[in-house]
N, C-alpha and C positions, 0 to 999 in steps of 0.2 A: 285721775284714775281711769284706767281703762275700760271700754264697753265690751261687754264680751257678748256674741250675737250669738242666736242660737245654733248656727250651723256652726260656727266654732265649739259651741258645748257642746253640738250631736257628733262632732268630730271627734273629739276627743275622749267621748265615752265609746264611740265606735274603736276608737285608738287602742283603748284600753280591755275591753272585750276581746277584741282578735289578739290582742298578745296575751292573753290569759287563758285561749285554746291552747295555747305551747307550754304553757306550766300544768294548766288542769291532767293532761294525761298524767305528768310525771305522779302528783299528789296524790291521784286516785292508784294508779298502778299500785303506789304504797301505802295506800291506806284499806287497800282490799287483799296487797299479801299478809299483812299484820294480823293476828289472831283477834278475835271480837274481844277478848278478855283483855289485852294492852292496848288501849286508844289514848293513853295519857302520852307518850311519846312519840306522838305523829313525825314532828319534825326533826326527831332523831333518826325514826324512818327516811325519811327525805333525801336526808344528809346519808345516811350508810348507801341508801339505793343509788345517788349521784357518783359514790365514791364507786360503789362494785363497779360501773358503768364506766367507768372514768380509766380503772385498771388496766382496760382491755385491749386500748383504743391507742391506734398508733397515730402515727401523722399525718398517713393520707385518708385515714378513717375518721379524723379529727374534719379535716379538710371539707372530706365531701359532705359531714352532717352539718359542717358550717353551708355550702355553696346549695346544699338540701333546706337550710331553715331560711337562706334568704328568696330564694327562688319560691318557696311555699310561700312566703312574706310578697314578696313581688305580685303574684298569682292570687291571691285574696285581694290585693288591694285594685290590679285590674279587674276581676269580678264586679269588683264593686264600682269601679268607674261605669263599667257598662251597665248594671242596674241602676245607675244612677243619671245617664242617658233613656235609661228608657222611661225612668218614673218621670224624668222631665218630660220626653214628648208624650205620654200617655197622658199627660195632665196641660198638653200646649192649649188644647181647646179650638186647635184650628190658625194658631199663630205661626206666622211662617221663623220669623225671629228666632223661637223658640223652637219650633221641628229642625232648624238647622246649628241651632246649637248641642240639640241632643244627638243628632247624625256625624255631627262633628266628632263628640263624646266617645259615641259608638265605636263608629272606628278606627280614633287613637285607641281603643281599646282594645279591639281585635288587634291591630299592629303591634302592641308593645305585647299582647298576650303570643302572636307570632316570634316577635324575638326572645320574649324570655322563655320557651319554649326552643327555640333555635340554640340557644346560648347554655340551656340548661343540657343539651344533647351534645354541644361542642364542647365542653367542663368536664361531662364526665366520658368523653371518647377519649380527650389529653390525660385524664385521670387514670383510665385505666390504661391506656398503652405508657405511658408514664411507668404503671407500676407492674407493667407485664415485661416494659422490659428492665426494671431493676430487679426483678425475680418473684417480688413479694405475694404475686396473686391477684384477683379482684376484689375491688371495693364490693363488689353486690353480696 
């Protein structure tokens, strides 16, 4: 049987919290347009509000809210690299080992938050001259 250590658990409960920011708006959105008098059918809510949503939405609209939810997803978890550079060296105690692991940390962290940032501005310049010049308009 396997040991599961706790930074594996805190992993994965962090895992699970930040993809639950990305359903929590949907749920609340509908359960705040719903009347106080019908609360028995949340999830029928859910499902009609996905569907309106879903109607509208072409294929480079589909696109960009896909290349929007991974980049938002990219962007938290570098966040969190970097605070998790700094809880290390705030807590090194004066160890060099460790001040240079957390420095390290830091800035793969700023770097990869530069390109996806870089990449998130190259996605959507193709995206919209893409679709400016198939006539369709802008994603924004």
């Amino acid at each position: 049987m396997k040991k599961y250590t706790t930074k594996k658990i805190i992993t994965g409960i962090l895992s699970v919290g930040i993809m639950s920011l990305f359903v929590l708006p949907l749920v609340m959105n509908t359960a705040l347009a719903q009347s106080s008098s019908d609360n028995s059918n949340l999830w029928e809510g859910v499902q009609n509000n996905l569907n309106s949503n879903l109607k509208d939405k072409t294929l480079p609209n589909i696109i960009t809210g896909i290349i929007n939810i991974i980049m938002g997803v990219l962007g938290v978890i570098v966040v969190l690299i970097i605070l998790w550079g700094g809880f290390i060296w705030m807590t090194a105690g004066g160890e060099t080992d460790k001040v240079e692991k957390a420095k390290k940390m830091i800035y793969s962290g700023i770097i990869g938050l530069i390109i996806i940032i870089s990449s998130y501005a190259i996605a959507s310049f193709v995206l919209n001259a893409i679709l400016n010049i198939g006539g369709t308009g802008s994603t924004s």
